[in-house]
C-alpha positions as CSV (number, residue, x, y, z in Angstrom):
1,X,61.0,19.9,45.5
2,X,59.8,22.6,43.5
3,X,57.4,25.4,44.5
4,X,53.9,23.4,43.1
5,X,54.6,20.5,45.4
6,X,55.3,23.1,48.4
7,X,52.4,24.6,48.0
8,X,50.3,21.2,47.2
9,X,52.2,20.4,50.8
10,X,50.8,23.2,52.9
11,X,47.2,23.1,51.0
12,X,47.1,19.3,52.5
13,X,48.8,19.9,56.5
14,X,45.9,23.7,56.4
15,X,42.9,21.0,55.2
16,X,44.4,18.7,58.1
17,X,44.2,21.4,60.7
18,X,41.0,22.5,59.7
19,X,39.7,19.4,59.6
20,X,41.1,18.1,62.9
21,X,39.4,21.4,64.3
22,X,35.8,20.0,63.3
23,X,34.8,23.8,62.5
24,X,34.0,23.0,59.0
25,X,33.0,19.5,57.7
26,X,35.0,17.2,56.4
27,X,33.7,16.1,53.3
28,X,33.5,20.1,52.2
29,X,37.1,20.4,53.5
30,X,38.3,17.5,51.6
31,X,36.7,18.6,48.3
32,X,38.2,22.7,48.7
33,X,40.9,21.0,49.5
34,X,41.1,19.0,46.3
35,X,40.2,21.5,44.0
36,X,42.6,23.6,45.4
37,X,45.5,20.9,44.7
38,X,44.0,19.8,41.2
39,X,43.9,24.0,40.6
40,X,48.0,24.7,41.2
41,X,48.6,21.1,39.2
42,X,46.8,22.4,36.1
43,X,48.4,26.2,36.9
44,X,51.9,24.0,37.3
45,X,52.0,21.5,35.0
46,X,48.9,21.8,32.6
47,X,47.2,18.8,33.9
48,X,43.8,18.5,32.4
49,X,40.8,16.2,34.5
50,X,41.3,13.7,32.1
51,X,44.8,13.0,33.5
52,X,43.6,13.4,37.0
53,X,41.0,10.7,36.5
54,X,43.8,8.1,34.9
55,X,46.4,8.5,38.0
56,X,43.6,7.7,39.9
57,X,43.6,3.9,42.1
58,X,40.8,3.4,40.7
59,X,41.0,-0.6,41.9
60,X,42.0,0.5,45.4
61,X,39.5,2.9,45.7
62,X,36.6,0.1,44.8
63,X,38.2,-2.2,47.2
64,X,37.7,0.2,50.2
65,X,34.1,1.6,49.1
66,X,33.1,-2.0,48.8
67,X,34.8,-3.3,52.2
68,X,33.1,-0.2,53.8
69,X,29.6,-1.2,52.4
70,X,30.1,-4.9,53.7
71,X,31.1,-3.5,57.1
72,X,27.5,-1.4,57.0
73,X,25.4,-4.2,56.3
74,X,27.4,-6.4,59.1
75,X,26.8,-3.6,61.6
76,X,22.9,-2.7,60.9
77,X,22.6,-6.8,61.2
78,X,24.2,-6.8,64.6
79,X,26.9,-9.1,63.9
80,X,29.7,-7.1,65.5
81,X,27.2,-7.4,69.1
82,X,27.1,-11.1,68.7
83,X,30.7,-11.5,67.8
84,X,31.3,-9.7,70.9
85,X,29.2,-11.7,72.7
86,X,30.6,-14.8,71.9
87,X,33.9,-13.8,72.6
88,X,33.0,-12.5,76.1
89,X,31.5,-15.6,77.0
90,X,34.3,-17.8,75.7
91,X,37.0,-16.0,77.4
92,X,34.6,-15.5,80.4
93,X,35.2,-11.5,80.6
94,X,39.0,-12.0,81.2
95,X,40.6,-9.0,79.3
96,X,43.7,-10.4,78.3
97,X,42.0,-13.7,76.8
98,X,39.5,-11.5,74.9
99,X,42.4,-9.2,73.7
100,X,44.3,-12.4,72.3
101,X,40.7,-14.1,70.8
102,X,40.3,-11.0,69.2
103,X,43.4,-10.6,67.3
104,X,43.3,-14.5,66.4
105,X,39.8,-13.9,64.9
106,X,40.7,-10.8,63.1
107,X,43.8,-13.0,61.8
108,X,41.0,-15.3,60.7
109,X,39.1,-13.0,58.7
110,X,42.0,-11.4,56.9
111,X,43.2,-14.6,55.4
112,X,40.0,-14.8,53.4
113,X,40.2,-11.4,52.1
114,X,42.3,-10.6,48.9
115,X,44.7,-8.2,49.7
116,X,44.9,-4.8,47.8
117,X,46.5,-5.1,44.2
């Protein structure tokens, strides 16, 4: 490993800490942290944002926003509290039938979404 990736190394594990301290806020950290890593890349290698923007996941990162945005609107409509609900009442409270109903529902729901590409 050469001295950029080093470097790119301990930028990431220093935004970790300071994240994981909650002194600063995340989404600030992340974004210093970033321009930080995309700064030694282009010192490094030359990388310009156009290249940045092309090794992006782009398709990964659309899954996630959009599986995010379906979990808000399922929250704000209180379907997680009904969920729970129901599974309470079907495994009358006992916590090892409501662990096991769980992960077969959860089981349930994944086999209908399409998995990353």
């Amino acid at each position: 490993m050469d001295v950029a990736g080093v470097i790119i190394i301990a930028i990431l594990i220093v935004a970790l800490l300071v994240i994981l301290s909650e002194r600063i806020n995340e989404t600030a950290m992340t974004l210093l942290a970033m321009s930080i890593v995309g700064g030694v890349l282009y010192l490094a290698y030359g990388f310009t944002f156009t290249e940045f923007v092309l090794l992006m996941p782009w398709d990964t990162i659309l899954f996630v926003t959009a599986m995010l945005i379906v979990v808000a609107i399922a929250a704000s409509s209180g379907m997680f509290q009904y969920i729970a609900l129901v599974l309470i009442r079907r495994t009358q409270g006992n916590p090892r039938m409501i662990f096991v109903t769980f992960m077969a529902f959860v089981f349930v729901i994944s086999l209908f979404l399409d998995p990353l590409p």
